[in-house]
C-alpha positions in Angstrom: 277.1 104.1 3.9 277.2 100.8 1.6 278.5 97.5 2.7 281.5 98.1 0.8 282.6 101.4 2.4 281.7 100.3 5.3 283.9 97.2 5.2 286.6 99.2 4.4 286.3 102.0 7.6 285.7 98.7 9.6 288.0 95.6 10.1 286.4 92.3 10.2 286.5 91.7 13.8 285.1 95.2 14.4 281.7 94.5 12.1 281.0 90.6 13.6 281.4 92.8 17.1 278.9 95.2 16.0 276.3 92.2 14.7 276.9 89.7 17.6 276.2 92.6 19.7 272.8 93.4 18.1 274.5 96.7 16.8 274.0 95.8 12.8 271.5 98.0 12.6 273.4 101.1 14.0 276.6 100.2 11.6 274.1 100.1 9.4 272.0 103.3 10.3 269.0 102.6 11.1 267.7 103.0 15.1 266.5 99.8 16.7 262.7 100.3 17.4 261.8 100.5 21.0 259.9 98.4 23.2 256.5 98.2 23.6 254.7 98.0 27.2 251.4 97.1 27.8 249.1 98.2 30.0 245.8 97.2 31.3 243.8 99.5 33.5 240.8 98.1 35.5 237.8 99.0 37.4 236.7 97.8 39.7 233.5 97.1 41.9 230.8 97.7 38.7 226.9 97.0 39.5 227.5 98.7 43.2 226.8 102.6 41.9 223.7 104.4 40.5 226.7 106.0 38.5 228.6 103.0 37.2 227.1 103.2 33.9 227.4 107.0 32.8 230.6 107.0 34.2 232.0 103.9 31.8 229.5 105.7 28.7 232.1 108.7 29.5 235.1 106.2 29.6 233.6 105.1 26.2 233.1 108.4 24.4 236.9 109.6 25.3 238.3 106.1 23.5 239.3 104.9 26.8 239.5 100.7 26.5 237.5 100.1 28.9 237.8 97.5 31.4 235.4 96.4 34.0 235.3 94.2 37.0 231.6 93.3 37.6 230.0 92.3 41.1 227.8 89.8 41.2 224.0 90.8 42.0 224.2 94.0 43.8 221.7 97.0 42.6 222.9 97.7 39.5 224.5 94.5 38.0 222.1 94.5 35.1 222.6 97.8 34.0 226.5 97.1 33.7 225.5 93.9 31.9 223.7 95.5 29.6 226.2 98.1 28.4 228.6 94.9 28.3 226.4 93.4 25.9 226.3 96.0 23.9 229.2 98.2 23.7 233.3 97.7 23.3 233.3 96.5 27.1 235.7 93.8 28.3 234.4 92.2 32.1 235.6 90.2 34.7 233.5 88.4 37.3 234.4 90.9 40.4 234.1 87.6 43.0 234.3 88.6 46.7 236.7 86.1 49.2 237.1 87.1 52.5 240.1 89.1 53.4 241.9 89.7 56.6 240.2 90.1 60.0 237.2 90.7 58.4 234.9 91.2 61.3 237.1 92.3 63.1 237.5 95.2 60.5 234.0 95.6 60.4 233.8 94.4 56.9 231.3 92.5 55.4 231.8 90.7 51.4 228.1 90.5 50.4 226.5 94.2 50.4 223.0 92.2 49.5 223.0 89.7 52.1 223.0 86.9 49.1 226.1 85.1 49.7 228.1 85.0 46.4 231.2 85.2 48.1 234.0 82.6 48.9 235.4 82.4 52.6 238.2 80.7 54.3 236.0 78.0 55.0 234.1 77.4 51.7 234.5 73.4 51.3 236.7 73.3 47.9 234.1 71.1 46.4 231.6 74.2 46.8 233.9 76.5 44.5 232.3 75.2 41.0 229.1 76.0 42.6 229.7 79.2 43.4 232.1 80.7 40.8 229.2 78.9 38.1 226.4 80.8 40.0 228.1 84.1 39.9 229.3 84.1 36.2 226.0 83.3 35.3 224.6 86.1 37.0 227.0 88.9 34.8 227.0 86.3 31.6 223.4 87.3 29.8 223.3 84.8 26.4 226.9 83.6 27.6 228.7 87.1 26.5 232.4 86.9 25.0 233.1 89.6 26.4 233.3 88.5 30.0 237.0 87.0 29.8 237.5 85.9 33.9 237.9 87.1 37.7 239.5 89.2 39.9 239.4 89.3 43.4 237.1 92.1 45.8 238.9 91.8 48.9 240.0 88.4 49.2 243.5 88.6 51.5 242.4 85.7 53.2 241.5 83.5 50.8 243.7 84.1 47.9 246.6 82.6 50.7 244.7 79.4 50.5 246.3 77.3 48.0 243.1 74.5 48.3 241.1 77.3 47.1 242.7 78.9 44.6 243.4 75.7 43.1 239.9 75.2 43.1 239.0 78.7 41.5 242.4 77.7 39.2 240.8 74.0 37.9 236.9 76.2 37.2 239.0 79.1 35.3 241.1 76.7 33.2 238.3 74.2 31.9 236.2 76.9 31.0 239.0 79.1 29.5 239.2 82.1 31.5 241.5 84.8 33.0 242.6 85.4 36.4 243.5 88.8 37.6 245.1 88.9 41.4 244.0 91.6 42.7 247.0 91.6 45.1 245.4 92.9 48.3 247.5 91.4 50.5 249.0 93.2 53.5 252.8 94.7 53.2 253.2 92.0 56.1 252.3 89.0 54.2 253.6 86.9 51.1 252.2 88.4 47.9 251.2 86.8 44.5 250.3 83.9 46.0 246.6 83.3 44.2 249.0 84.4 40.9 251.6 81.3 41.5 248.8 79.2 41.6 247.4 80.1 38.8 251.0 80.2 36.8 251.3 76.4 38.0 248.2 75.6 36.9 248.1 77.3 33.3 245.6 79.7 33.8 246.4 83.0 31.7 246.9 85.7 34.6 248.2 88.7 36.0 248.7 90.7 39.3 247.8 94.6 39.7 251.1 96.4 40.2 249.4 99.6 41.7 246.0 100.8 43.0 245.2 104.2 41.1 242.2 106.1 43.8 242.5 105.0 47.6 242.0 109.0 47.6 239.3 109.9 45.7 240.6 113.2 43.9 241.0 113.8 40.4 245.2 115.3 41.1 245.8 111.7 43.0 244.8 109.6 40.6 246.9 111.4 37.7 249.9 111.4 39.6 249.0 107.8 40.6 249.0 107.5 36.7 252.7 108.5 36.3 253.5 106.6 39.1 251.8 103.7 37.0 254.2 104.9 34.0 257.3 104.9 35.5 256.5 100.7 36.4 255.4 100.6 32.8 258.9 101.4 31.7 259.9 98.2 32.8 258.0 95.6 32.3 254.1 95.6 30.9 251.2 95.9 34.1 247.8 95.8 35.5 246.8 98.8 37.6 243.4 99.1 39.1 240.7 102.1 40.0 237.1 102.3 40.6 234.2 102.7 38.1 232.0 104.5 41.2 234.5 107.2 41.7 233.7 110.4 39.5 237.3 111.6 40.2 238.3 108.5 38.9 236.7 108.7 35.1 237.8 112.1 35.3 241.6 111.5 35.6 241.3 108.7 33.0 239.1 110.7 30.7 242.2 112.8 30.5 244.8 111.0 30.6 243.7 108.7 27.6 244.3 111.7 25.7 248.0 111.9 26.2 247.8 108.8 23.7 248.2 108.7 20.0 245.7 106.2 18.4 247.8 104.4 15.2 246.0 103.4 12.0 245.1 99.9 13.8 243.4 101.6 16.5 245.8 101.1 19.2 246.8 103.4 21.7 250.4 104.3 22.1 252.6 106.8 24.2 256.1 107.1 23.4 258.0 108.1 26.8 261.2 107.4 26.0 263.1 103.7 26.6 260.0 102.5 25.3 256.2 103.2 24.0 253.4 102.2 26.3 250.4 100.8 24.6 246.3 101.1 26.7 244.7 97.7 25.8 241.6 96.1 26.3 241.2 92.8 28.3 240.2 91.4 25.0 244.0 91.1 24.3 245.0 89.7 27.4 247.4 86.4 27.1 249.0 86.7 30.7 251.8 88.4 32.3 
């Protein structure tokens, strides 16, 4: 239909209606293009497996952007680092902060004994220190690809605002990410390590769902659409764990329900909107 014709089925009033309303490309005929949702899936808890690194090789060879959250010295840092350095791996520092109760819990931070970890009463002025110490440890030739941190554990600490500001001030001079885990209990304020690292500037993000706490393959794919249906809305973080064979398994097939474009991107039309698997590598905050 030309302008003309068009003018003519339509009064004036009608067509501004249609354009104020974002509906010009309707009266026009043409479909307004949908949405696009990001989504970034990470793993969590690399280094601490004998089968870390075939599982993220297997990540790798299905065309899964992979996405790893490395712990500092345990027994097999260095092989993680390695494939880092040379592969299409984006890291975070995986830094362990003390969480809830923890001896009461029975838990301990450090599996190595070294203490890498941040607790509830770290001095501030020791956070530099630390956070410097650990990056340096998962950083061989200062690698580009590790982009930040996330939390292991940490429910304690990431509810101390003297802290966070702390990790906040190391992460913002030296450019990096910050991912909230969000392991805080249903009883207690969330996203608090994420305000403070909104109010500070630091690019971050908080996990919107945990894909494993059962370790089957059938758990983590319906944990998967649960992740889609949140995707929907708004763009996410969800989080698994690199150790867990059930684990690469769901994600080895559920990358396959994507359509790569002639970029390379990975996109999934469901609907209201397409959902797009991306790499830490294009992370800008959320």
């Amino acid at each position: 239909m030309g302008i003309n014709k068009m003018s003519k089925e339509y009064s004036r009033r009608e067509i501004l209606s249609m354009l104020c309303a974002g509906g010009a490309s309707y009266a026009l005929g043409f479909k307004p293009s949908k949405p696009t949702h990001d989504i970034f899936i990470i793993l969590d808890d690399a280094g601490g497996s004998r089968e870390d690194a075939s599982n993220i090789q297997a990540l790798l060879k299905a065309g899964f952007p992979t996405n790893i959250a490395i712990m500092p010295d345990t027994p097999f840092t260095s092989q993680v680092v390695d494939l880092v350095a040379n592969e299409d791996i984006y890291a975070l520092l995986h830094q362990p902060m003390e969480p809830i109760k923890m001896r009461e819990r029975g838990l301990r931070i450090e599996e190595t004994g070294t203490d890498n970890g941040i607790y509830n009463t770290t001095p501030v002025e020791q956070v530099p220190e630390i956070l410097e110490r650990n990056f340096n440890l998962i950083r061989q030739d200062q690698l580009e690809n590790i982009v930040g941190m996330n939390n292991h554990m940490g429910s304690l600490v990431t509810q101390n605002p003297e802290l966070m500001g702390a990790v906040a001030d190391f992460l913002l001079e030296n450019d990096l990410i910050f991912i909230d885990s969000n392991t805080y209990p249903s009883s207690y304020p969330s996203e608090k390590a994420h305000n403070v690292m909104k109010t500070k500037g630091v690019r971050t993000g908080i996990n919107s769902t945990f894909l494993d706490n059962v370790q089957k393959r059938d758990y983590t794919l319906r944990r998967l659409k649960h992740m889609e249906r949140i995707a929907q809305e708004k763009s996410l973080i969800a989080i698994g764990h690199i150790a867990h064979p059930s684990t690469k398994d769901a994600l080895v097939e559920y990358v396959q329900s994507y359509e790569k474009t002639r970029s390379g991107e990975l996109i999934k039309d469901v609907g209201p909107c397409k959902l797009r698997l991306r790499s830490l590598r294009n992370f800008r905050g959320l």
